[in-house]
N, C-alpha and C positions, 0 to 999 in steps of 0.2 A: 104719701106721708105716713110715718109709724105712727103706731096709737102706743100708748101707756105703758101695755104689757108687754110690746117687742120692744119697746127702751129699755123698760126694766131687765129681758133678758139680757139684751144687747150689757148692761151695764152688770150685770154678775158675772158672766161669761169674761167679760174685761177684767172684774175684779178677782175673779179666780184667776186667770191666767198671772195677773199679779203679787196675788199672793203667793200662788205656788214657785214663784222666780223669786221670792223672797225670803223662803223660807229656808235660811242660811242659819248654825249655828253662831249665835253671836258672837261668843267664847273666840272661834275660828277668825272669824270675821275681824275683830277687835287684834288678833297675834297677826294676821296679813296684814293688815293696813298699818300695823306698827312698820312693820318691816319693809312696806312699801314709802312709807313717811322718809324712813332713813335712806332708800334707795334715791329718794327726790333730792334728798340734801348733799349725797355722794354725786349726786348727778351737776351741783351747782345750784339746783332751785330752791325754795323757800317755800316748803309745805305749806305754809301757816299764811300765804298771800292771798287773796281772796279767788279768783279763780282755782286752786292746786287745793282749797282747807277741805272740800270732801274729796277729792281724789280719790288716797290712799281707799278710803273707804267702798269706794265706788267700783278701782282696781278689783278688789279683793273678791266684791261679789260678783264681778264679772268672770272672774278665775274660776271661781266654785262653779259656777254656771257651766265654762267651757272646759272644764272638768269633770262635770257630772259623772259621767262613763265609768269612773272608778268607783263607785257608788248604787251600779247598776251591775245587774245578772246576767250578762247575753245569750249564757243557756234559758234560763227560764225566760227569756224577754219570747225567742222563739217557741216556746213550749204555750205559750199562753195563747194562740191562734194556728193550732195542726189539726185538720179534718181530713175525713175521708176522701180518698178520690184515685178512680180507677185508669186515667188516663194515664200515658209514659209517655206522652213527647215534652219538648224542652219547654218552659215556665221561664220566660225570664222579664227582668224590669229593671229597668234603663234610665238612664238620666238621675240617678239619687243622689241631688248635691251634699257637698257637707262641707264642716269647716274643720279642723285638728289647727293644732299646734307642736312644730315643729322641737323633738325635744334638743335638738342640738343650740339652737338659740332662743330657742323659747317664741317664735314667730309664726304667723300662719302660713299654712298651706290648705290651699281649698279646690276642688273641682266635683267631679263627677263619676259615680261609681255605675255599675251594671252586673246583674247578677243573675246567674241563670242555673234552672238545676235540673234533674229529668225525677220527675214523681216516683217512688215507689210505693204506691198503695196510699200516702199521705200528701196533702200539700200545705202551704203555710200560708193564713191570712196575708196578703201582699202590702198592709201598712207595717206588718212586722220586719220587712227585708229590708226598710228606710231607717227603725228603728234598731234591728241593728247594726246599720253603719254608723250612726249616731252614738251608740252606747260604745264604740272602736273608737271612735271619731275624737269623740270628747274627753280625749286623755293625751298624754303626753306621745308623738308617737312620730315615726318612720313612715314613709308609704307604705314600703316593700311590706311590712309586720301587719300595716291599716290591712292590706289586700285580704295580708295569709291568715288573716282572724277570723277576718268577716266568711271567707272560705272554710275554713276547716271548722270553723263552731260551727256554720249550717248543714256541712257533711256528717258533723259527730251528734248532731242533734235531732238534725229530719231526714225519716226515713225515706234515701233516694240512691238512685244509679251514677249520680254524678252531680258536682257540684262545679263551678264557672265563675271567675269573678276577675271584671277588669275595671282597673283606676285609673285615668288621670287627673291631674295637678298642678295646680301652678303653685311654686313657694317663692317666697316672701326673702327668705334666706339667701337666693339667687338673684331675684327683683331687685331690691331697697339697699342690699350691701354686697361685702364679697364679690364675684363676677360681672352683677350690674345685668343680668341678660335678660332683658322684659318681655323679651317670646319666648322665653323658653319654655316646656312642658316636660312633665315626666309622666311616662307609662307604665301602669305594673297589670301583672296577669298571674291569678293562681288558681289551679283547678283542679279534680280528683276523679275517681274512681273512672265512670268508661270516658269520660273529658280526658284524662289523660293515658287513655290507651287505645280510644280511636279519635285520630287528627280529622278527621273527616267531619265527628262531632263539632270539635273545635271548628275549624273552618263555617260549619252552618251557623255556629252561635257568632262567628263575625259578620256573615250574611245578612243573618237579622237583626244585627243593630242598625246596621245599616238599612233598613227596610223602613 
């Protein structure tokens, strides 16, 4: 059983995570959910019915939320966790889900990213390579561009011999309309410097995903 003071954290820790998901420009907030109100009505609903009267509102800060990204630094996000280290073999970390939104229809697409890089002289805290695919992620976006971001700001950023990054995804856009294809997946792959000049490298960094 908790005593007093692990509730107490328990319950700031909550209310921080809440406050900072809330801390949305009102100004903003107030011109979305206008716009979303109208979108309800062009749609045939009835903003103002009791279920739909916060929507609009709701919409809106959900959008800022899954938009974040445009709001954030992806060079500094990696710059804020690089330290020394004298190893060169390959770094990599697997499994990084995420969500984006499709900017063609505005829908999601979510899977799993992998990213792998060879040290030179520096390496990067490893919560920072989840963050950012998150700060790519959480913008309007393509796969193909999610992939080529997240690659070439970690090659232009941290000092390395080569940078590695493979996505897949499922989208929503192919799901739920359009084609209808519910298995389908997409694969993207983007990589630099000796990644893309010895395939051998390559080939080991699909070895060990699979490991």
């Amino acid at each position: 059983m908790q005593d007093s003071s692990d509730q107490a954290i328990i319950a700031v820790n909550i209310f921080s995570t809440v406050a900072r998901k809330e801390q949305h420009d009102p100004a903003v907030v107030e011109a979305l959910a206008g716009h979303y109100s109208e979108i309800l009505r062009l749609l045939g609903e009835d903003p103002e019915r009791e279920g739909l009267r916060k929507t609009p509102v709701r919409v809106a800060k959900a959008m800022l939320d899954i938009t974040a990204g445009y709001r954030q630094d992806p060079a500094e996000i990696v710059r804020q966790a690089v330290f020394e280290h004298a190893g060169s073999s390959i770094v990599i970390v697997k499994d990084i889900e995420f969500y984006s939104m499709c900017e063609h229809h505005i829908l999601p697409f979510f899977g799993k990213m992998a990213i792998g890089y060879i040290p030179q002289g520096k390496m990067i805290g490893l919560s920072k390579l989840a963050r950012l695919v998150d700060c790519f992620a959480r913008r309007l976006q393509v796969q193909e561009r999610l992939t080529s971001q997240v690659c070439h700001t970690l090659a232009d950023t941290l000092p390395n011999d080569g940078v590695i990054v493979a996505c897949t995804a499922g989208h929503l856009c192919m799901k739920m309309r359009g084609v209808e294809k519910q298995e389908s997946s997409t694969t993207t792959f983007d990589y630099t410097g000796r990644f893309a000049s010895e395939p051998a490298l390559r080939e080991e960094f699909m070895r060990l995903l699979a490991f």
